[in-house]
C-alpha positions as CSV (number, residue, x, y, z in Angstrom):
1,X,0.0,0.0,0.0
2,X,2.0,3.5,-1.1
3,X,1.9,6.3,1.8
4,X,-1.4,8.8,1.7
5,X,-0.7,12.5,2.8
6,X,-3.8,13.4,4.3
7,X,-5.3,16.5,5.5
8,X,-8.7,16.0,7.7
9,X,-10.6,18.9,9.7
10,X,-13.8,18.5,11.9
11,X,-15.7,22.0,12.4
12,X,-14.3,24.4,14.7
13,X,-16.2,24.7,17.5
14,X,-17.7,27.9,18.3
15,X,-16.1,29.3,21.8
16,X,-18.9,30.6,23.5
17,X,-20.5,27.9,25.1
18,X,-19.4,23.9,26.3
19,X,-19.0,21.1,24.4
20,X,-21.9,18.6,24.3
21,X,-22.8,15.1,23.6
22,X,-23.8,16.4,20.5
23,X,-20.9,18.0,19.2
24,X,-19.0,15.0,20.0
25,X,-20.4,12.6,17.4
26,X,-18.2,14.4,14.6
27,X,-15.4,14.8,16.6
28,X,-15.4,11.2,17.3
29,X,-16.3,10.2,14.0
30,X,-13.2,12.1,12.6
31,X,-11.0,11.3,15.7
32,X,-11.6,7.4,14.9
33,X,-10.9,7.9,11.4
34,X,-7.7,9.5,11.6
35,X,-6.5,7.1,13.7
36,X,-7.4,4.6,11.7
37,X,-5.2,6.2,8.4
38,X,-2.2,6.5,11.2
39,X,-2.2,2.8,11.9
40,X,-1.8,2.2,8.2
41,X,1.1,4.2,8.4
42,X,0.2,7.2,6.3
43,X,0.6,10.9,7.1
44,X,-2.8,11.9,8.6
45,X,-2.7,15.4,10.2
46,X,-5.9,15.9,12.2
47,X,-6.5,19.8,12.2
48,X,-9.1,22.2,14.3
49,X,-10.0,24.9,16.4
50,X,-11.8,27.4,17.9
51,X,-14.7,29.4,15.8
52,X,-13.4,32.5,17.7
53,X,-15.4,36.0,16.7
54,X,-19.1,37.0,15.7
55,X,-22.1,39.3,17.9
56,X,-23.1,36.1,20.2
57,X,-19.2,36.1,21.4
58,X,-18.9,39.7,21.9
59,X,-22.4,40.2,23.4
60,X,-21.8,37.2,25.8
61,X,-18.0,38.7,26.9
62,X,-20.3,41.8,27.7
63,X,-22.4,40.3,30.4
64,X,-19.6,38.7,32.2
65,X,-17.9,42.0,32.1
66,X,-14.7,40.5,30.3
67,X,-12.8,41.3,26.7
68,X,-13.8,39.0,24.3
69,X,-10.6,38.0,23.5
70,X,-10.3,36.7,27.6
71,X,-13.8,34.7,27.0
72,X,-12.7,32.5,23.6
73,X,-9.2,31.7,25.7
74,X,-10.8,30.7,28.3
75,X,-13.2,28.7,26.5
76,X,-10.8,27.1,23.9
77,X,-8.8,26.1,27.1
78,X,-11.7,24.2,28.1
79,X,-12.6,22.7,24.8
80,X,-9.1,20.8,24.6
81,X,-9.9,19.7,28.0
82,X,-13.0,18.2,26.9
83,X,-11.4,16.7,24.2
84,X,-8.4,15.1,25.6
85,X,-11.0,13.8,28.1
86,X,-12.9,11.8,25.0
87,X,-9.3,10.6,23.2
88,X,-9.8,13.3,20.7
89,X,-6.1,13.7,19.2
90,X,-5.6,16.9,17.2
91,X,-2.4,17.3,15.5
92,X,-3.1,21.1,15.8
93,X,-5.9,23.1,17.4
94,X,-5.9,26.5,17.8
95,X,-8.3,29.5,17.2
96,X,-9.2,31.9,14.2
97,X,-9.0,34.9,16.2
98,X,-4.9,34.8,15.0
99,X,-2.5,36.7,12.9
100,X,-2.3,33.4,10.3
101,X,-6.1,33.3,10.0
102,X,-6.5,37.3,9.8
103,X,-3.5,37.4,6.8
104,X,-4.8,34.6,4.9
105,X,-8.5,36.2,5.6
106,X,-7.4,39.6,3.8
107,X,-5.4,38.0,1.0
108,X,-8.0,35.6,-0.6
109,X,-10.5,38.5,0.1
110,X,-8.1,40.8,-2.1
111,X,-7.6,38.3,-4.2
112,X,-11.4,38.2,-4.7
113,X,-12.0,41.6,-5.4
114,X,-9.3,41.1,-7.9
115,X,-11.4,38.8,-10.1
116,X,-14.6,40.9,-10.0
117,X,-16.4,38.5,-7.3
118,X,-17.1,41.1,-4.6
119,X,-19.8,43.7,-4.7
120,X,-21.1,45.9,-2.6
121,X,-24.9,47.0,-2.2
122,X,-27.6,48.8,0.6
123,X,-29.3,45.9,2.3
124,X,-32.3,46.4,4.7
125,X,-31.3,44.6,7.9
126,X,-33.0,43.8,11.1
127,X,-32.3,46.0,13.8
128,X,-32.5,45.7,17.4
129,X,-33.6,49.7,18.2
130,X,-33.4,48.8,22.1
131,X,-30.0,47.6,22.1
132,X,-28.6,49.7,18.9
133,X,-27.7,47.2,17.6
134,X,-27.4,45.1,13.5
135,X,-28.7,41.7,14.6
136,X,-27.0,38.8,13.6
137,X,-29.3,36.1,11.8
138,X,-29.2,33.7,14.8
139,X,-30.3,36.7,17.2
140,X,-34.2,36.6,15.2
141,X,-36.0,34.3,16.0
142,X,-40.0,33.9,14.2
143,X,-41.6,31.6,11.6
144,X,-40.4,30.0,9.0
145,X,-41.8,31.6,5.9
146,X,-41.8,28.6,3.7
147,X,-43.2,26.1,5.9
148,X,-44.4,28.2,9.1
149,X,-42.5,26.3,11.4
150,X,-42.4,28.5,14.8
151,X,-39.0,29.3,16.8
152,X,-36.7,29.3,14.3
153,X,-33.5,31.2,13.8
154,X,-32.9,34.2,11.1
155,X,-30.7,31.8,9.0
156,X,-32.3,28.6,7.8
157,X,-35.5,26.1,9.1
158,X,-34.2,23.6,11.1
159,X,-37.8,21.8,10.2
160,X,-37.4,22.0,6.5
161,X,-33.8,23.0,5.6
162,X,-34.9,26.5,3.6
163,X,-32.3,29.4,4.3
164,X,-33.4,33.0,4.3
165,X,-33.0,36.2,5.4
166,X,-34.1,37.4,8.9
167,X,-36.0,40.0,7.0
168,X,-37.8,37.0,5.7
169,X,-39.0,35.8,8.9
170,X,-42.8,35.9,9.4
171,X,-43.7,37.7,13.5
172,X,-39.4,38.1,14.0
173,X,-38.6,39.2,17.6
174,X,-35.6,40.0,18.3
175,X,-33.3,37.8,21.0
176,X,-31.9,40.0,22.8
177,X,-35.1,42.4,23.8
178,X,-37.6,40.4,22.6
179,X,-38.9,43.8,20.8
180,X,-39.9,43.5,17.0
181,X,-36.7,44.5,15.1
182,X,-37.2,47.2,12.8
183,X,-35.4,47.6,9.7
184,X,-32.8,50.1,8.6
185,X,-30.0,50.5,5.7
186,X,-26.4,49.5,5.8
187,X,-23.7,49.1,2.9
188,X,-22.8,45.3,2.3
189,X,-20.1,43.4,0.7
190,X,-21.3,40.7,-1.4
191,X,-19.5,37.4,-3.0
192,X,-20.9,36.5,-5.9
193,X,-21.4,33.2,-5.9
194,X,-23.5,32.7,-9.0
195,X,-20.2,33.2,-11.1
196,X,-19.3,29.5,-9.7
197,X,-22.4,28.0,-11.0
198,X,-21.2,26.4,-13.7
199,X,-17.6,25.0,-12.1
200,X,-19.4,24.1,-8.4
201,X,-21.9,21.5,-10.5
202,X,-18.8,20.5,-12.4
203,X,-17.3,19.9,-9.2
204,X,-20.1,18.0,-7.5
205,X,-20.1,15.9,-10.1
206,X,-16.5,14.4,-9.3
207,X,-17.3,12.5,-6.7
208,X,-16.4,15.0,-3.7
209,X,-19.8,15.1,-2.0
210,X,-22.3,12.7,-1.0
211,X,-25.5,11.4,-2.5
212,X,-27.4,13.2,-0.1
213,X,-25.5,16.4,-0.2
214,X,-26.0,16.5,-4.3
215,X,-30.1,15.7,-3.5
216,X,-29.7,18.8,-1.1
217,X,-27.5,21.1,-3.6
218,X,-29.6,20.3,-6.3
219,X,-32.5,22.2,-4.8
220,X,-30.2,24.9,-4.1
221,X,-29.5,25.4,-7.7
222,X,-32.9,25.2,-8.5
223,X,-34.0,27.8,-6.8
224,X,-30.8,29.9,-8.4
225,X,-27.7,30.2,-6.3
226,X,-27.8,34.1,-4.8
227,X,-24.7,36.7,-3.6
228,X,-23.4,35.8,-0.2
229,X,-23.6,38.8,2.3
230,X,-19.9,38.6,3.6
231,X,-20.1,41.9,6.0
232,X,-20.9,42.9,9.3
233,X,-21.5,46.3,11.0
234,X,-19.5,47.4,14.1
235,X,-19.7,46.6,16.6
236,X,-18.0,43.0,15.5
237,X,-15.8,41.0,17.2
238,X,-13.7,40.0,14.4
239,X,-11.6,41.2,11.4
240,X,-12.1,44.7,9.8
241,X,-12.7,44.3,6.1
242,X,-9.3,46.6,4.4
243,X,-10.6,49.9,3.0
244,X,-14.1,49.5,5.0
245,X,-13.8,51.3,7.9
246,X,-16.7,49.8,10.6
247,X,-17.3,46.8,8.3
248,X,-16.2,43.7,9.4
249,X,-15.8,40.0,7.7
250,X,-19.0,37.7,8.9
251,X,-17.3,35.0,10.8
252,X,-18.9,32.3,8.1
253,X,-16.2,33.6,5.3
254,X,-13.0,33.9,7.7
255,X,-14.1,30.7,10.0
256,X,-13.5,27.9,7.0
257,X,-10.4,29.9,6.5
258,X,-9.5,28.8,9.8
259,X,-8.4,25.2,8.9
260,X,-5.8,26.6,6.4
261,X,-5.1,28.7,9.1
262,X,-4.7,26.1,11.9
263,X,-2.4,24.6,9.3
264,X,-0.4,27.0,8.5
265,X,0.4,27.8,12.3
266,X,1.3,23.8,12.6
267,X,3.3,23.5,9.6
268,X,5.5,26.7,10.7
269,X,6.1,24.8,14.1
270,X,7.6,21.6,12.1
271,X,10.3,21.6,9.2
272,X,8.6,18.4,7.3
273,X,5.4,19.6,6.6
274,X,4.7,23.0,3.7
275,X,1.6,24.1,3.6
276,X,1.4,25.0,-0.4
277,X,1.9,20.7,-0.8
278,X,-2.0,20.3,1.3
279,X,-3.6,23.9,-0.3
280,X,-2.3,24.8,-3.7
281,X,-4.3,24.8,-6.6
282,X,-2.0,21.8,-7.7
283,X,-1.6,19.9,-4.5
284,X,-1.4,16.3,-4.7
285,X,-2.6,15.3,-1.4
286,X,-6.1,14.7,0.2
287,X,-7.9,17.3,2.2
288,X,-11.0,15.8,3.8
289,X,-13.6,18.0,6.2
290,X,-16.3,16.3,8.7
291,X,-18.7,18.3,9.2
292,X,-22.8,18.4,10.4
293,X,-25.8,18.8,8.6
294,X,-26.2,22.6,10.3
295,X,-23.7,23.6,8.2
296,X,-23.6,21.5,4.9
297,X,-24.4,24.7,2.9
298,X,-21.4,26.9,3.8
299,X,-18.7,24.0,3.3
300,X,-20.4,22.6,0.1
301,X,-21.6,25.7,-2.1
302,X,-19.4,28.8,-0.3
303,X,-16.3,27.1,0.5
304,X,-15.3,25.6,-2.6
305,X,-16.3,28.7,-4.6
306,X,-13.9,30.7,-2.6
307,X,-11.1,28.1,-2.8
308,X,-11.8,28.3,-6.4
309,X,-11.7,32.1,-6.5
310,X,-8.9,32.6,-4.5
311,X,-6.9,29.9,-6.3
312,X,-6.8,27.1,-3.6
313,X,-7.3,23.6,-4.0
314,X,-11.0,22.5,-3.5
315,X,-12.0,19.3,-0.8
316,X,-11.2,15.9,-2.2
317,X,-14.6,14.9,-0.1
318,X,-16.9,16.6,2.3
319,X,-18.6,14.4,4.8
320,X,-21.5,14.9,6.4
321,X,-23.2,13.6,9.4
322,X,-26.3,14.1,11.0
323,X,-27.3,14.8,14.7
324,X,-27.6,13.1,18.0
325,X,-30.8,12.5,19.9
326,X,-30.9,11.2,23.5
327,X,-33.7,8.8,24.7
328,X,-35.5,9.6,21.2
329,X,-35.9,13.0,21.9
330,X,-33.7,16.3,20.8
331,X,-31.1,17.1,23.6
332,X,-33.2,18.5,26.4
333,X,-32.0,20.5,30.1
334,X,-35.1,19.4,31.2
335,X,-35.4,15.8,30.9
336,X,-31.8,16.3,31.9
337,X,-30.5,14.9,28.2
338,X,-28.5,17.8,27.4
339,X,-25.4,16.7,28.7
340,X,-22.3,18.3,28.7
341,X,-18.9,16.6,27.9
342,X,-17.4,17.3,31.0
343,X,-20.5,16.6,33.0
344,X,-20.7,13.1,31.2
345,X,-16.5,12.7,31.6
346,X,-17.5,13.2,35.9
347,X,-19.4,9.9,35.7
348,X,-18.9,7.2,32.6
349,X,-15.7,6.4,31.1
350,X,-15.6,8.6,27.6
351,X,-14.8,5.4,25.4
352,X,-18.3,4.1,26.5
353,X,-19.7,6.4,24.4
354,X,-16.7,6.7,21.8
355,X,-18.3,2.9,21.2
356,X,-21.4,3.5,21.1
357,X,-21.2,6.2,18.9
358,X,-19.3,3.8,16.3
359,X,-21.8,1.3,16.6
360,X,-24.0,3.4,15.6
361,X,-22.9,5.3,13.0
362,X,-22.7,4.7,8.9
363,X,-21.3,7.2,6.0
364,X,-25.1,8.6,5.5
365,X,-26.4,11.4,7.3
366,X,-28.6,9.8,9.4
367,X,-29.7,11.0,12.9
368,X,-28.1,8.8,15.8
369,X,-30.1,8.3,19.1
370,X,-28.3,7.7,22.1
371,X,-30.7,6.0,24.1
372,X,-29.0,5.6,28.0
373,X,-30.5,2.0,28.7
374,X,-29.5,0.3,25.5
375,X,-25.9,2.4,26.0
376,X,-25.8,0.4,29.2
377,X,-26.7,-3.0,27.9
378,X,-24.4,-2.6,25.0
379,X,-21.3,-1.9,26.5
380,X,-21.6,-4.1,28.9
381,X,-22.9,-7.0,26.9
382,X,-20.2,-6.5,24.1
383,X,-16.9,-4.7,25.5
384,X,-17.0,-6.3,29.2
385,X,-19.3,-9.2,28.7
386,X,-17.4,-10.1,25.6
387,X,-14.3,-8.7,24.4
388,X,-12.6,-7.9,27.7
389,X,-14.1,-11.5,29.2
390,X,-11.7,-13.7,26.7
391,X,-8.5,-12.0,28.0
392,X,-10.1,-11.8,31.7
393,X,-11.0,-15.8,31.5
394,X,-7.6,-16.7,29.5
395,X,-5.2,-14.5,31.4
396,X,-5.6,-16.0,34.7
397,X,-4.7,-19.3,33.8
398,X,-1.5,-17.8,31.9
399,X,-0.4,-15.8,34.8
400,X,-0.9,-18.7,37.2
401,X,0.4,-21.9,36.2
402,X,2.3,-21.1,33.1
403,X,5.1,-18.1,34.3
404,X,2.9,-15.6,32.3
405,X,4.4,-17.0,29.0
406,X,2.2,-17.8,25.6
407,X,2.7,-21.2,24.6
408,X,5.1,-21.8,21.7
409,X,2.7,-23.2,19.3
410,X,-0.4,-22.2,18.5
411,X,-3.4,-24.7,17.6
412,X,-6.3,-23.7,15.7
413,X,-4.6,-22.1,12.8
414,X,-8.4,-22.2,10.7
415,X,-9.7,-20.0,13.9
416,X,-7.1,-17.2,14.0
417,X,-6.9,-17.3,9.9
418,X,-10.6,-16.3,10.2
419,X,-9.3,-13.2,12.6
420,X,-6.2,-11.8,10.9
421,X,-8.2,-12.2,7.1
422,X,-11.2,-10.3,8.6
423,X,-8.8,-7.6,8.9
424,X,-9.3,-6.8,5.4
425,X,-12.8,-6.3,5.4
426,X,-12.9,-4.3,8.8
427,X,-10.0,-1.8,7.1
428,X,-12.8,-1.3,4.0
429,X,-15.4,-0.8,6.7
430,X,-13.2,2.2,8.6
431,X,-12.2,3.6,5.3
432,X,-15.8,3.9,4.0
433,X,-16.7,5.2,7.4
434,X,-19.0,2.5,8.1
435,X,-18.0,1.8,11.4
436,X,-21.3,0.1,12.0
437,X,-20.4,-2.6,10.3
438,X,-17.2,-2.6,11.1
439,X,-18.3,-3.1,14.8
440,X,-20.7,-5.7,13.7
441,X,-17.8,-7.9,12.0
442,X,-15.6,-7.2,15.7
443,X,-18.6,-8.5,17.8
444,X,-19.0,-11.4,15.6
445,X,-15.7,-12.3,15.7
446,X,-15.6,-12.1,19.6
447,X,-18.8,-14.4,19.9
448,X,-16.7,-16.7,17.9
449,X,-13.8,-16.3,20.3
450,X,-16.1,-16.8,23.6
451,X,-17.6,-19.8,22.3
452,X,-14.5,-21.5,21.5
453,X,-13.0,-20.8,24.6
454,X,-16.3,-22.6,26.0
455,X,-16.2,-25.4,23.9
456,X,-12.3,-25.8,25.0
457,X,-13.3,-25.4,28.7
458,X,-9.2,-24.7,29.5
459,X,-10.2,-24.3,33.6
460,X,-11.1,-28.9,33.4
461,X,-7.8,-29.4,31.3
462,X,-5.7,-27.5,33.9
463,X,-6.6,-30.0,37.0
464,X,-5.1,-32.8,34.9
465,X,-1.2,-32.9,34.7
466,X,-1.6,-34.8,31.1
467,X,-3.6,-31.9,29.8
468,X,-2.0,-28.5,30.9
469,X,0.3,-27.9,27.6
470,X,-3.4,-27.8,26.1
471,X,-4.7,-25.5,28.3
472,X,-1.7,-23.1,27.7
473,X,-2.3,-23.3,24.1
474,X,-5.9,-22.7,24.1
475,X,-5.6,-19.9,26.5
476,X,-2.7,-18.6,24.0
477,X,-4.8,-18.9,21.3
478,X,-7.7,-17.0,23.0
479,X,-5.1,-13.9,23.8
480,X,-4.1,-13.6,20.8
481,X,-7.7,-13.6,19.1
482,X,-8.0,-10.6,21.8
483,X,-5.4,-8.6,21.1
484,X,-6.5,-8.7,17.3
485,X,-10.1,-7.9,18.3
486,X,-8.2,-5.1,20.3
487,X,-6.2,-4.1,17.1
488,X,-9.6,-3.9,15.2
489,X,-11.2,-2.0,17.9
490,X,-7.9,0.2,18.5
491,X,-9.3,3.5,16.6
492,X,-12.4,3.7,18.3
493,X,-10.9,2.7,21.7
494,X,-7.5,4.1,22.1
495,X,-7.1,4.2,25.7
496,X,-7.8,0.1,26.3
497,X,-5.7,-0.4,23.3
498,X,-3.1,0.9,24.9
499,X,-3.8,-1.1,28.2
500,X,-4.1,-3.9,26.3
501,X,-0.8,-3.6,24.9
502,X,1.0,-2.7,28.4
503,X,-0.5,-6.0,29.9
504,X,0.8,-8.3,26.7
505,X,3.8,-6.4,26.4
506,X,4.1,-5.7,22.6
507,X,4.8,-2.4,20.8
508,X,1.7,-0.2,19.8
509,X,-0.4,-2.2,17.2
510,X,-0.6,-0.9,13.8
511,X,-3.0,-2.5,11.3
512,X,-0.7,-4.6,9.4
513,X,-0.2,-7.0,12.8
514,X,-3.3,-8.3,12.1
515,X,-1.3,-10.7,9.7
516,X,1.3,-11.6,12.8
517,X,0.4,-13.8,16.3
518,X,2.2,-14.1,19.8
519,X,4.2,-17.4,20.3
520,X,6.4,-18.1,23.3
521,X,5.8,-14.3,24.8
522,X,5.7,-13.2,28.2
523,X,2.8,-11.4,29.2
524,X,2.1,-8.8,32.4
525,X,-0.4,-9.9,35.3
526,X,-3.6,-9.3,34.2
527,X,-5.4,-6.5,35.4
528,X,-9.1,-5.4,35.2
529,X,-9.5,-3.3,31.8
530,X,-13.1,-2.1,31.7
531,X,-15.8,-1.5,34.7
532,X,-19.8,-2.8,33.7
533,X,-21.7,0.4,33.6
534,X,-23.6,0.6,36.9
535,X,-27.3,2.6,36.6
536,X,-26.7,4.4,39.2
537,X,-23.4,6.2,37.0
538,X,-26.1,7.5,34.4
539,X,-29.0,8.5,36.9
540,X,-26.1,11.1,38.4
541,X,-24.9,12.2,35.4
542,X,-28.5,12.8,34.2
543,X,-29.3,14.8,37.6
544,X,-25.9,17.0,37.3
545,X,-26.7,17.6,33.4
546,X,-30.0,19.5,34.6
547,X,-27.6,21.2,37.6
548,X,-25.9,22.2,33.9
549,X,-26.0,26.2,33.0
């Protein structure tokens, strides 16, 4: 297999509130497929940060009485808390609110004006007369005026998908006074994405998005793409637009900027990486973004447009997932099911729901429900009751009565074929992003494991003198079928991974030692890997999530 040189983002998440459960799905998702690419041995730089400026920031640093620029720190510092709690391993995460982002920002905005693609017209916008202030889309709220659906934000219908303007809004109120916003002038700088009609189809047709996203796109083209407002009045936290003078960049052009600027600040802290090999028009290397369905229209029309504009290299693939339920139900404080990630981290071990997640997930955007009771019985049915069991029930026996050594041969050769082959199918199930499946094939494969252990019964053979060389080998032959279950399930669950191999004493796995077995190895005393999930665990995490501001 020849090396990959990979470039993968996940969505930078916006510092002005905590992580959730929610939010977690795609940095899992990504996280676990990363990792995967590194255990093949190719260059796979994981990049992200924090979405850094926009009203809801500023306004928010005003009522704690702090400079905006103190809040994002303080809340990117608690992000990469919540991450390194869940196993998530950025290569590089830092913020847009830098110098790299704010240069790169003003040069492919020049670089647009150059080729004719930015405008400028008077817009009516909604205005918040109480508070003097422009209101940002997400600060009206009112009726959806396609479909009527109430509460929704100035942007786009979370019930039916249109976007619009907040001007569109049927009964708009505004969020912060919960007056009726009146309207008033402002000069605008306008995109003009219509000019990329013709190359962005061209482009969708490669192969880059998926079929879901095209369905999706399609309607947008329909309807006739329109100019993208890039502007913002003062006051703005964020980047002042050259020449405009009180007009600054809407965070939705500079914040995909961001991952070229994340990059650019790691490749200047390393001499083997340059940034022009992952984001020139000519670059030979893959560039992959996960991202939600909240925000499929900004990475799949706006982004690549401007790439294209600015003369950048365009996604090889977008991939788009969908959101996360709990008990059914969209997150609620009330029931208690809006649960933080560091609220969650206080009472359940993180790669509980690193699993479940995987087991649950597929490469189409479908909702995922996390529903707490069949959370419990899953993890502890499949991870305690079956994959930590085999090296639980074969350890013992090893440690005790053989010197912790792996016998030198290995019987069963059909059985632990069957293992290190199904490697190959599992790798095409990671790579697809069909980890589903891929945790179906690892269960399977751990029922067969169990039962031959059973059928073996290595605790009678060990009371008879005659027999114990068999019992060393069967419970050698049930380690190793462990550690390549632990191999297979090494991207979703790093942390046991890496117990695993401290307790047998081998080198971190990578995916081609699926083809390799121990023989005549000394292994550590085994140790308890993984607790069962007790009820108790999720009713407090439940009751602290609605303690949650």
């Amino acid at each position: 297999m020849s090396k990959r040189n990979i470039l993968v983002t996940a969505g930078l998440p916006y510092a002005n509130g905590s992580i959730h459960l929610g939010h977690l799905v795609e940095y899992i998702q990504t996280d676990i497929w990363v990792r995967f690419q590194k255990m093949n041995g190719h260059q796979c730089f994981y990049i992200c940060g924090s979405d850094s400026h926009g009203t809801p920031i500023m306004l928010k640093a005003q009522t704690k009485n702090i400079p905006a620029e103190k809040l994002v720190t303080e809340i990117r510092k608690e992000h990469i808390q919540d991450f390194k709690n869940f196993y998530v391993a950025f290569d590089n995460y830092y913020t847009t609110h830098s110098d790299e982002n704010r240069v790169l920002t003003e040069s492919i905005y020049k670089k647009l004006v150059a080729t004719h693609d930015i405008t400028t017209k008077e817009i009516e916008q909604a205005y918040d007369a109480e508070k003097n202030i422009f209101l940002p889309d997400r600060f009206v709220k009112g009726e959806c005026p396609k479909c009527g659906a109430k509460d929704q934000y100035g942007d786009n219908c979370e019930v039916c998908g249109t976007t619009y303007t907040p001007t569109d809004l049927k009964n708009p109120k505004s969020v912060l006074s919960g007056t009726t916003p009146i309207t008033k002038k402002s000069l605008h700088y306008f995109f003009q994405l219509p000019h990329y009609t013709n190359k962005l189809r061209a482009w969708m047709s490669e192969g880059h998005l998926q079929e879901q996203t095209i369905r999706k796109l399609d309607e947008w083209f329909e309807q006739g793409l329109q100019a993208w407002d890039i502007s913002r009045d003062a006051p703005y936290f964020g980047f002042e637009i050259p020449d405009a003078p009180g007009k600054y960049f809407y965070v939705w052009l500079e914040a995909p900027i961001g991952y070229m600027a994340s990059f650019k600040n790691f490749c200047d802290q390393r001499d083997d990486i340059n940034f022009d090999d992952y984001w020139s028009k000519n670059a030979k290397t893959e560039l992959y973004h996960f991202i939600g369905k909240d925000i499929m229209y900004f990475h799949s029309l706006f982004w690549p447009a401007v790439l294209m504009g600015a003369n950048f290299r365009t996604p090889t693939a977008i991939y788009v997932h969908g959101f996360l339920t709990v008990n059914g139900y969209k997150m609620s404080k009330s029931r208690g099911t809006f649960i933080n990630a560091s609220t969650y981290s206080k009472h359940l071990n993180p790669e509980y729901l690193r699993y479940y997640f995987a087991a649950k997930l597929s490469s189409h955007i479908e909702d995922i429900d996390l529903n707490l009771e069949d959370f419990r019985l899953r993890i502890n049915s499949d991870l305690v009751g079956k994959v930590v069991n085999i090296a639980s029930r074969c350890a013992k026996f090893i440690n005790t009565q053989f010197n912790n050594k792996l016998s030198k041969h290995l019987p069963e050769q059909d059985l632990l074929n069957t293992f290190m082959t199904a490697g190959d199918e599992i790798a095409k199930y990671y790579e697809s992003r069909e980890y589903s499946q891929a945790v179906r094939k690892i269960m399977s494969l751990a029922d067969m494991a169990n039962q031959y252990i059973d059928e073996k019964k290595p605790w009678a053979l060990i009371k008879e003198d005659t027999h114990a060389a068999r019992a060393q080998e069967i419970c050698s032959v049930g380690l190793n079928l462990f550690r390549l279950l632990m191999l297979y399930l090494k991207p979703i669950l790093p942390e046991l991974a890496k117990q695993t191999e401290c307790f047998l004493k081998i080198a971190p796995l990578t995916w081609a030692d699926h083809q390799t077995v121990l023989t005549n190895h000394d292994i550590e005393i085994f140790q308890p890997l993984m607790q069962r999930i007790d009820p108790a665990d999720i009713e407090k995490m439940l009751e602290d999530a609605k303690a949650d501001e």
